[in-house]
C-alpha positions in Angstrom: -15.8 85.4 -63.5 -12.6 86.7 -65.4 -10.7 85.6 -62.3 -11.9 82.0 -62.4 -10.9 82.1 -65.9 -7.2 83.0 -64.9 -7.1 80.4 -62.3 -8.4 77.7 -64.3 -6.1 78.8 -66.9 -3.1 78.8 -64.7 -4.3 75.4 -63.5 -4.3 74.1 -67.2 -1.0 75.7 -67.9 0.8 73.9 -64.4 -0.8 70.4 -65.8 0.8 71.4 -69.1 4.4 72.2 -67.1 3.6 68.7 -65.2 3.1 66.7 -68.5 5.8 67.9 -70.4 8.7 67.4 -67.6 7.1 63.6 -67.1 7.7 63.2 -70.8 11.3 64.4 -70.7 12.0 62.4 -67.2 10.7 59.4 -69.9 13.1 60.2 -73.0 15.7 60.7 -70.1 15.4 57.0 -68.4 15.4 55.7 -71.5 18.5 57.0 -72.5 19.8 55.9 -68.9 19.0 52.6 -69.7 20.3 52.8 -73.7 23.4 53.5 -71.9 23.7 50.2 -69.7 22.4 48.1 -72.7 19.1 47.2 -71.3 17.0 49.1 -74.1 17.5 46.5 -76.7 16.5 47.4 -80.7 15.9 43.8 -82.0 13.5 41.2 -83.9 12.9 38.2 -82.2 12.8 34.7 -84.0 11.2 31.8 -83.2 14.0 30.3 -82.5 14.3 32.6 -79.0 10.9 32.2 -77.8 9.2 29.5 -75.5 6.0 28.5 -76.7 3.6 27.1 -75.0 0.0 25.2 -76.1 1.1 25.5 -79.7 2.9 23.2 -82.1 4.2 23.4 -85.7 2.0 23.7 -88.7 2.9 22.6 -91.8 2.5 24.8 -94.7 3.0 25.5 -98.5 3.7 28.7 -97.4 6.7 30.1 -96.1 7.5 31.1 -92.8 6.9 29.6 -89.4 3.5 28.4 -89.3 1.8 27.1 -85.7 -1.6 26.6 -84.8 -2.8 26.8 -80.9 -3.8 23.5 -79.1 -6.2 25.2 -76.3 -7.4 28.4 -75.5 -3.9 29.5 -74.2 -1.3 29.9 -76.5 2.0 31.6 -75.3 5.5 32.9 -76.4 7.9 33.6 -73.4 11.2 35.9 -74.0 13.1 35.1 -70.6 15.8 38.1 -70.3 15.6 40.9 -68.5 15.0 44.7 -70.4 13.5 47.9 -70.5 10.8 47.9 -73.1 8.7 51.0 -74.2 7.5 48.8 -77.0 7.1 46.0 -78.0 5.4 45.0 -81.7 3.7 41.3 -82.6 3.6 40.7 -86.6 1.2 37.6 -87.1 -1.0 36.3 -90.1 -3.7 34.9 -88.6 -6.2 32.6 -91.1 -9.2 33.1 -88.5 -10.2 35.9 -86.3 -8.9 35.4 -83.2 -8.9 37.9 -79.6 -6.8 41.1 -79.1 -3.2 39.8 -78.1 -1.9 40.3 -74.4 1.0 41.1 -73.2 1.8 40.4 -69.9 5.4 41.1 -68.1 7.3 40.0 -64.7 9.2 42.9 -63.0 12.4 41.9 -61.4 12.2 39.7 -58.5 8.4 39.2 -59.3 7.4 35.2 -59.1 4.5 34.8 -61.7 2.6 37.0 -64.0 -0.3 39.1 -63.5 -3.3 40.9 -65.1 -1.6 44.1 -62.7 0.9 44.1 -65.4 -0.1 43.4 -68.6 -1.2 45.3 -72.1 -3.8 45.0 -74.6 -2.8 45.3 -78.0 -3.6 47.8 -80.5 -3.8 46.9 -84.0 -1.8 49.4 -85.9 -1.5 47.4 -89.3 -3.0 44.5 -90.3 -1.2 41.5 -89.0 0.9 44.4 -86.7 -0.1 44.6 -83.0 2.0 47.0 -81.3 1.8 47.0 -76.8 3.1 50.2 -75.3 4.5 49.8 -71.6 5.1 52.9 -71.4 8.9 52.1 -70.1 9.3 49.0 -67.9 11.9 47.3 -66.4 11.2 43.7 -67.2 13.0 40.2 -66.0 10.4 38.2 -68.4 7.3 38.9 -70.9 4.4 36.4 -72.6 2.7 37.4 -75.2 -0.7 35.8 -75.8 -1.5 36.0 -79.6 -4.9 34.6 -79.2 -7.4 33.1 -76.6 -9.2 30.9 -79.1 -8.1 27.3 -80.0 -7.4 25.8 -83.2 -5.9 29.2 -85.0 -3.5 28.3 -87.5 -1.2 31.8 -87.6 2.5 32.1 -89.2 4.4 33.9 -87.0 6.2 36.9 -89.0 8.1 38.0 -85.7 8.5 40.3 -82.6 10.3 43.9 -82.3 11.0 45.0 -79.6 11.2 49.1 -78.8 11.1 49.5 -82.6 12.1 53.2 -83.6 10.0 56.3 -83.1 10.1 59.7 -83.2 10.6 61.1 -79.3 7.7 63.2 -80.0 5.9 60.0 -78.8 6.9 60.8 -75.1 4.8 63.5 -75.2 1.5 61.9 -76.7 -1.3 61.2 -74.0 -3.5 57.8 -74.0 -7.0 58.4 -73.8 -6.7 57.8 -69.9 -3.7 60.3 -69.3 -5.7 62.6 -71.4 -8.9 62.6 -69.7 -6.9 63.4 -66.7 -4.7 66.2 -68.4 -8.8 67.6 -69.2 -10.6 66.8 -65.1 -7.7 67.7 -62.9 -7.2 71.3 -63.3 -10.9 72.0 -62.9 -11.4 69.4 -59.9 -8.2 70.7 -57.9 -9.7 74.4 -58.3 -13.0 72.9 -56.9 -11.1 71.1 -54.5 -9.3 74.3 -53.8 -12.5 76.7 -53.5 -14.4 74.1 -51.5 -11.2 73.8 -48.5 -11.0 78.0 -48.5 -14.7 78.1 -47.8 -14.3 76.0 -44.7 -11.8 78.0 -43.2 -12.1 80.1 -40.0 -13.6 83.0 -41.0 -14.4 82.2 -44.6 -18.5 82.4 -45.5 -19.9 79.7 -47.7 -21.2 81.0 -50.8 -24.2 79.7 -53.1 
């Protein structure tokens, strides 16, 4: 039993070693492309997005106002990056869907669900998309999937600062992996020594 422990905690401490040399091979290309000036630090306006299926609202408000004139409103940045993230700020007067992100690679034709984001809601009107460090030629953003929302538009940021700390925080996916791998590699492991010559299977 104690020597299962030590292998399982071996195991656990080689996923560790893994993780924390893919985080610094992150903060490492991104510094490589900081350097050739595709890691851009900016707000986007309006002004420097395509829209699509939306039109100008007039308000009493200020700010850009639009409301969506089907079920597919979009805002297309044509220019090639590397984006780690990417933040949409948007009042919105009616509830409306999660906001996608969706992203062409270079030399890719058309866009895909194979690469595109869900956004998380970090503040309200703020929905942030994390790539998690991709090369882009082009990116949509879909604020909505309803139509008829009237929303001002309060901008876009693109890889807005953050502590590099942040290269080192799992999603819940990269997480759950970090907590099954170790145990099913030793399993894995025990289950291929048992069926070698000479080995006797054990219940």
């Amino acid at each position: 039993m104690k020597a299962k422990c030590r292998w399982l905690a071996a195991a656990y401490a080689a996923a560790l070693a893994v993780w924390l040399l893919l985080g610094c091979a992150y903060l490492a290309r991104g510094a490589w492309y900081e350097a050739k000036g595709l890691r851009p630090h900016t707000q986007l306006a309006w002004q420097e997005l395509e829209s699509s299926s939306v039109r100008l609202w007039e308000s009493e408000e200020a700010g850009v106002w639009y409301v969506s004139t089907d079920t597919d409103p979009q805002l297309i940045w044509r220019q090639e990056a590397y984006l780690e993230t990417v933040v949409l700020r948007v009042l919105r007067t009616t509830p409306g869907h999660a906001p996608v992100l969706y992203w062409k690679a270079p030399g890719q034709a058309d866009f895909s669900e194979g690469r595109s984001v869900y956004a998380v809601e970090t503040a309200p009107g703020e929905f942030t998309f994390r790539l998690g460090g991709r090369r882009v030629s082009e990116m949509r953003l879909d604020p909505d999937s309803v139509g008829g929302v009237v929303t001002r538009f309060d901008g876009v940021e693109l890889n807005p600062p953050e502590g590099w700390y942040w290269a080192f925080v799992p999603g819940w996916g990269g997480l759950l992996l970090f907590l099954a791998l170790p145990p099913l590699a030793l399993a894995l492991a025990a289950e291929a020594r048992a069926l070698l010559p000479g080995k006797k299977r054990t219940r």
